[in-house]
C-alpha positions as CSV (number, residue, x, y, z in Angstrom):
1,X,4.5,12.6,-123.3
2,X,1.8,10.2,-122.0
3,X,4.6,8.3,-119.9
4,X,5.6,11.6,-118.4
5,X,2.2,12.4,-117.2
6,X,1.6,9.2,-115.7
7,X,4.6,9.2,-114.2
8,X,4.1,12.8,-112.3
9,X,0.4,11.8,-111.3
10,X,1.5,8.3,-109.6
11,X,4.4,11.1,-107.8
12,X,1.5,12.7,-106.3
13,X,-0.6,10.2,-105.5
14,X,2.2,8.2,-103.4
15,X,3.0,11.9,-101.6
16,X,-0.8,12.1,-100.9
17,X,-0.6,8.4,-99.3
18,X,2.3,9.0,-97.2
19,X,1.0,12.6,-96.0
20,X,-2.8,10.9,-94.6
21,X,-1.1,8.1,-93.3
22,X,1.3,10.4,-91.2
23,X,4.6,9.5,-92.2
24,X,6.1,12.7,-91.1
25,X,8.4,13.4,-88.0
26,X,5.4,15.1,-85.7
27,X,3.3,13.4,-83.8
28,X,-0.2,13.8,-84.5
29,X,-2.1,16.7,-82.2
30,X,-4.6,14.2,-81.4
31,X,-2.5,11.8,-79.8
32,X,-1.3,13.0,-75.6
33,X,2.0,12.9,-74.7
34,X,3.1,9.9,-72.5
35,X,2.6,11.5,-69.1
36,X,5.6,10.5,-66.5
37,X,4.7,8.5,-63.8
38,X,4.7,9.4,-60.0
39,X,7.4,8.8,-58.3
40,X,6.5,6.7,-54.8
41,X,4.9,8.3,-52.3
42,X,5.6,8.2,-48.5
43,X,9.6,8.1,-49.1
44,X,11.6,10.4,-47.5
45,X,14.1,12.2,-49.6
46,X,17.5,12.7,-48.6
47,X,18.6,16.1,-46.8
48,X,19.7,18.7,-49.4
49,X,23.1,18.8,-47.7
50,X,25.3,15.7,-46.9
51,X,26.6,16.8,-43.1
52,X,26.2,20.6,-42.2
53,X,28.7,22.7,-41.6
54,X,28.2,26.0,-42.0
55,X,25.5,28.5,-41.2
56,X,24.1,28.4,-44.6
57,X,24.2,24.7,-44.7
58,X,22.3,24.1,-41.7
59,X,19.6,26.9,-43.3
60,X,19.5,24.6,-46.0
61,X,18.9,21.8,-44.4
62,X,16.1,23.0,-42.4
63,X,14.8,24.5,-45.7
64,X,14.6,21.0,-47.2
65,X,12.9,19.4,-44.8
66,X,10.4,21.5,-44.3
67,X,9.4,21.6,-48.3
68,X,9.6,17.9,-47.8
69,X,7.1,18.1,-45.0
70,X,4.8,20.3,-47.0
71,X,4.2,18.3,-49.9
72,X,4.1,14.9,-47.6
73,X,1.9,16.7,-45.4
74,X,1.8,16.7,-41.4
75,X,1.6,13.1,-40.5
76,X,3.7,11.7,-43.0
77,X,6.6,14.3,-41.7
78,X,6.4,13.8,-38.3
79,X,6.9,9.9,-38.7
80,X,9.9,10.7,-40.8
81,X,11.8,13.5,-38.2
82,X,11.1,11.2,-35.3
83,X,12.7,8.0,-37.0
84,X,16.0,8.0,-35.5
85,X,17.6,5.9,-38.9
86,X,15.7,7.9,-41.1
87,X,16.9,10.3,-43.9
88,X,16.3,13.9,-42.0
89,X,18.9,12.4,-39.1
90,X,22.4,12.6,-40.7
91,X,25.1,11.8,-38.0
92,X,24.9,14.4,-34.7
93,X,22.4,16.4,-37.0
94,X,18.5,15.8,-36.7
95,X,15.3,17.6,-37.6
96,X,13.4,18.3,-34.2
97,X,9.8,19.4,-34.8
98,X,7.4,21.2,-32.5
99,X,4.1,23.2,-32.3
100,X,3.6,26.4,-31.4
101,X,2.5,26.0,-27.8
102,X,6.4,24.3,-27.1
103,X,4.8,21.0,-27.3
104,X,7.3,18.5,-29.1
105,X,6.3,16.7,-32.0
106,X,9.2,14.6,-33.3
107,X,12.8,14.3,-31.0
108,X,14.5,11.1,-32.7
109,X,17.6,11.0,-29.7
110,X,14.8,11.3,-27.1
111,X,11.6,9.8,-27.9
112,X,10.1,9.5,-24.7
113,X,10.1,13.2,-24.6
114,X,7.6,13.5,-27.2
115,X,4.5,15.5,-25.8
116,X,6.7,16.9,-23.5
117,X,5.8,21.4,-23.1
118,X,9.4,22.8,-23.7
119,X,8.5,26.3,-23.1
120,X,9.4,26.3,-19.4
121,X,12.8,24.9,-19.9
122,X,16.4,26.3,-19.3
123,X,19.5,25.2,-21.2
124,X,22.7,25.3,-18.9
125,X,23.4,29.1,-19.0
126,X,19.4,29.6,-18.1
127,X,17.7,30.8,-21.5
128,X,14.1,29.6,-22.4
129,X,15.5,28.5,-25.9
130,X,11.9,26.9,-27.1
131,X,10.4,30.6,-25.8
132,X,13.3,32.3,-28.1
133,X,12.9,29.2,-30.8
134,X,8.8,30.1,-30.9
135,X,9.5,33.7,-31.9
136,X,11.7,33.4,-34.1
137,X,9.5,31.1,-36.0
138,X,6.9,33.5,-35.9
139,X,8.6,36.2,-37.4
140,X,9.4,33.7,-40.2
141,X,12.2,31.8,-38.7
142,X,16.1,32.5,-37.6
143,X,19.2,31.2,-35.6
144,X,19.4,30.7,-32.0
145,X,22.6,29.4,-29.7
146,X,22.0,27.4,-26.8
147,X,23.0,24.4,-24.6
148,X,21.3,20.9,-25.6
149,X,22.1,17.5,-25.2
150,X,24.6,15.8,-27.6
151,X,22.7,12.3,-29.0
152,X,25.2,9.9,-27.7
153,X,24.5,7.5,-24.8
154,X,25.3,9.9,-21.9
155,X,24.2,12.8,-23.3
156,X,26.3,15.4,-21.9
157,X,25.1,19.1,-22.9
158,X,26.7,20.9,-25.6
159,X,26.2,24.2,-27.5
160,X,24.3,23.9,-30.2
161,X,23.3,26.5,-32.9
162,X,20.3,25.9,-34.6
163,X,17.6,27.3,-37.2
164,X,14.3,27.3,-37.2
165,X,11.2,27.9,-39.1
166,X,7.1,27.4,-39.4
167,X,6.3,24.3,-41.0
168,X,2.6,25.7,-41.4
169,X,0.4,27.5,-39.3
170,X,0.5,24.4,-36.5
171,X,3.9,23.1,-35.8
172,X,7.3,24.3,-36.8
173,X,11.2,22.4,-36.9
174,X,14.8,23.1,-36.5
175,X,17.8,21.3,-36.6
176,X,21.5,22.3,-35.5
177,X,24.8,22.1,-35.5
178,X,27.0,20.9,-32.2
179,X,29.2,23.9,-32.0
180,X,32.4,25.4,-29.9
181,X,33.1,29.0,-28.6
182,X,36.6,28.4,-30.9
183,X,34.7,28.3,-34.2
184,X,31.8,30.9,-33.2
185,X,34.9,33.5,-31.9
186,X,37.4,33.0,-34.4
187,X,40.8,34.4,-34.2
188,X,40.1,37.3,-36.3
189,X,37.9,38.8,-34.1
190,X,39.5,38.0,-31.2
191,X,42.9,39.7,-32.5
192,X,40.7,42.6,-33.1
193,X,39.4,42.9,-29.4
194,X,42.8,42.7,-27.8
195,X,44.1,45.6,-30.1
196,X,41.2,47.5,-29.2
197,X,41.5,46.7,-25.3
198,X,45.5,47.5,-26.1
199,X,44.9,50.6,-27.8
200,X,42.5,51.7,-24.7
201,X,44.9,50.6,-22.1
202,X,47.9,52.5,-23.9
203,X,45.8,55.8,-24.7
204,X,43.2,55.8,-21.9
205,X,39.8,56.0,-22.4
206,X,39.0,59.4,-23.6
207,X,41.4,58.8,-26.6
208,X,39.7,55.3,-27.2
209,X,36.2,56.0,-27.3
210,X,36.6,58.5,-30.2
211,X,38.7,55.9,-32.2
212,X,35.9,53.1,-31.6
213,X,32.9,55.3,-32.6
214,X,34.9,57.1,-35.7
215,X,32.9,55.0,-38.6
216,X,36.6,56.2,-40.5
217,X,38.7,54.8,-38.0
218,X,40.5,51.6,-37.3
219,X,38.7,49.8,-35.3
220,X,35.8,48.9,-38.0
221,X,36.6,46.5,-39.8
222,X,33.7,45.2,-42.3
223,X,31.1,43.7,-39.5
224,X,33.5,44.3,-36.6
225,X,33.1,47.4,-34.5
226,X,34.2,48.0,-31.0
227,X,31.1,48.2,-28.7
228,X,31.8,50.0,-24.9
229,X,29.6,50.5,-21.7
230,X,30.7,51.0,-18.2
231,X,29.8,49.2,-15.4
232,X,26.1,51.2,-15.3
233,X,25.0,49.9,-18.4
234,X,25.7,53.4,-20.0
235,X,26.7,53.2,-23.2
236,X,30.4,54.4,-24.2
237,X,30.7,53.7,-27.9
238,X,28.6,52.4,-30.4
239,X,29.5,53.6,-33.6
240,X,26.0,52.5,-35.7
241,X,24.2,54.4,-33.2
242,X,25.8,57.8,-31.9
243,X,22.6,58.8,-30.7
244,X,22.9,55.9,-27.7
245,X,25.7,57.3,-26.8
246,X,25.4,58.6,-23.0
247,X,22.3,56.4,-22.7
248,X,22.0,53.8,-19.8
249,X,20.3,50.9,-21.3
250,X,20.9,48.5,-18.0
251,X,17.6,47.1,-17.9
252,X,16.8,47.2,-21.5
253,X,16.2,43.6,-23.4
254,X,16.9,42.3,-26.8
255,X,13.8,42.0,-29.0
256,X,13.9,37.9,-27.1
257,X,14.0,39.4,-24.0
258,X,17.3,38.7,-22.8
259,X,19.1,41.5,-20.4
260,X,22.2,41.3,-22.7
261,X,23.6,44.2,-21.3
262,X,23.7,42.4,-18.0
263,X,25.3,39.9,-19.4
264,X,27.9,42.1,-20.9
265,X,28.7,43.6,-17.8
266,X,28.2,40.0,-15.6
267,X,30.5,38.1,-18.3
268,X,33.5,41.1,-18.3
269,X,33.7,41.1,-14.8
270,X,34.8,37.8,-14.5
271,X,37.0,37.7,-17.3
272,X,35.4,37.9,-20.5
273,X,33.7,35.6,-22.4
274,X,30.9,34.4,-25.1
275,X,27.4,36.6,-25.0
276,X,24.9,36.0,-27.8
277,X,21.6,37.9,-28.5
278,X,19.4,39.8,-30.6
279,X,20.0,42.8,-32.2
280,X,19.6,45.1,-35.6
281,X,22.2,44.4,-38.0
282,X,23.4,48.0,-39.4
283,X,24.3,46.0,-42.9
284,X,20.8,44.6,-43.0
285,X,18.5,46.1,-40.9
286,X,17.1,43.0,-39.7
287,X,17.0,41.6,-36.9
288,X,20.1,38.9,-36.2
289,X,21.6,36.6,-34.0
290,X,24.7,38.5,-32.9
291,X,27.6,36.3,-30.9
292,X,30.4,38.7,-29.1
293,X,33.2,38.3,-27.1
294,X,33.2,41.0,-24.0
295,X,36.4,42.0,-22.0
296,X,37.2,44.5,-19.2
297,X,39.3,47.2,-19.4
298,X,40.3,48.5,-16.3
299,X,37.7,47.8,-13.7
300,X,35.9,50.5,-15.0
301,X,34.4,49.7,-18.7
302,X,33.8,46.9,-20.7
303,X,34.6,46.4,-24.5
304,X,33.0,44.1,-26.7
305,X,33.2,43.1,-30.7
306,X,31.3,40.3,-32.4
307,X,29.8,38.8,-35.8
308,X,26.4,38.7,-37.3
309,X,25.1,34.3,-37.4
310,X,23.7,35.1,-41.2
311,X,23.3,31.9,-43.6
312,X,27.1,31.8,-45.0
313,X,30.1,29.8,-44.9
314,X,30.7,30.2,-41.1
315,X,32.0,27.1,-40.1
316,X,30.1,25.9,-36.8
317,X,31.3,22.2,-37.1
318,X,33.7,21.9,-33.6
């Protein structure tokens, strides 16, 4: 019996050892966990996206660089978008940075520009794109198409459509995509407009107009609607907005301050062709970068039909 007690107290003595001298799995609480260590400081990290693409990827790209410049802070960014072997320039696509008086910041195809006032420049079609570019960022940022010179030794100008957005409340950047008129109107939309010009031709314009502003009809097709004006700027057909109907809206701008109406009737009369600007998308109500294709009818009226730029897999990549 003796043996049996001594043997049970030595038990708990030898558990009493083990449990002060903290052979257990958990750490003590007194002891801090092992913090990580920084990583290094005043590297750039790569793009979020490998080569842009798409509308969305370009966003992205744009998106990443600018949290990039936030946490690096102003200096440190501006040294990195200007390097022209540096991680934000990935083949023809490069982060361009400027403040909001147009003054450039960071151009890595075009150094010597640096300091340069953008704001009174044209592209080749003669739009203000740092004007456009400078309120777009301050209504939070957005998508703009334009002409700009390709980074190659000649540089020839190209279209280009970019995004753009503030930084902070001192500069803001962008970066594009060297683009076509084949991927921007695509051959869906362009089989749409020449069965909506057939259909007018065949039935006349009385006939037409009610098919193009019947939301039931067929000529809306998910974003694609037939848009119509005659050669006075009044408006014909606009099914999002029967109360325009009737209304002459020659002079009126987009919220940029484009005449796109103008443009409508300039661009149909001698053909047809590309017109991008600014307008309320009916899906979203926001405000959007619309790109149409316009066409005459019959000397008389124009039609038009076109897509909404929105961050998505639109392929801009010519």
């Amino acid at each position: 019996m003796k043996q049996a007690y001594l043997t049970l107290f030595l038990s708990i003595l030898v558990l009493s050892l083990l449990l002060a001298a903290g052979c257990t799995d958990r750490e003590p609480a007194s002891v801090p966990a092992t913090p990580t260590p920084p990583g290094p400081t005043g590297t750039a990290a790569p793009p979020a996206v490998g080569y842009p693409e798409t509308s969305q990827d370009i966003r992205d790209y744009v998106d990443h660089a600018a949290v990039w410049a936030i946490e690096h802070g102003r200096d440190e960014a501006i040294a990195a978008f200007g390097n022209a072997t540096g991680p934000f320039v990935t083949g023809d696509v490069y982060v361009y940075a400027l403040d909001y008086e147009g003054i450039a910041l960071a151009l890595p195809f075009q150094p010597a520009m640096v300091g340069t006032d953008f704001t009174p420049l044209l592209d080749a079609s003669g739009k203000p794109y740092t004007a456009v570019e400078i309120q777009l960022v301050k209504s939070g940022g957005g998508y703009i198409l334009y002409h700009y010179p390709y980074p190659a030794d000649d540089q020839p100008s190209m279209q280009k459509l970019s995004y753009v957005r503030p930084v902070d409340d001192t500069y803001w950047i962008g970066a594009g995509i060297y683009t076509s008129e084949d991927r921007l109107i695509d051959p869906a939309l362009r089989q749409f407009l020449a069965d909506a010009k057939a259909y007018a031709v065949a039935n006349g314009r009385e006939k037409a107009l009610a098919a193009f502003n019947n939301l039931s009809g067929p000529f809306i097709d998910g974003e694609l609607y037939v848009f119509a004006y005659d050669y006075e700027g009044t408006v014909l057909s606009w099914p999002h907005r029967p109360d325009q109907i009737g209304v002459n809206r020659y002079n009126v701008t987009d919220p940029m301050g484009i005449f796109h109406i103008q443009s409508f009737i300039t661009t149909a009369k001698r053909g047809g062709g590309v017109v991008d600007y600014y307008t309320t998308n009916p899906f979203t109500n926001a405000t959007d970068l619309k790109v149409s294709w316009v066409t005459d009818v019959d000397g008389t009226w124009l039609i038009g039909a076109g897509r909404y730029i929105v961050p998505g897999p639109l392929v801009l990549r010519a």
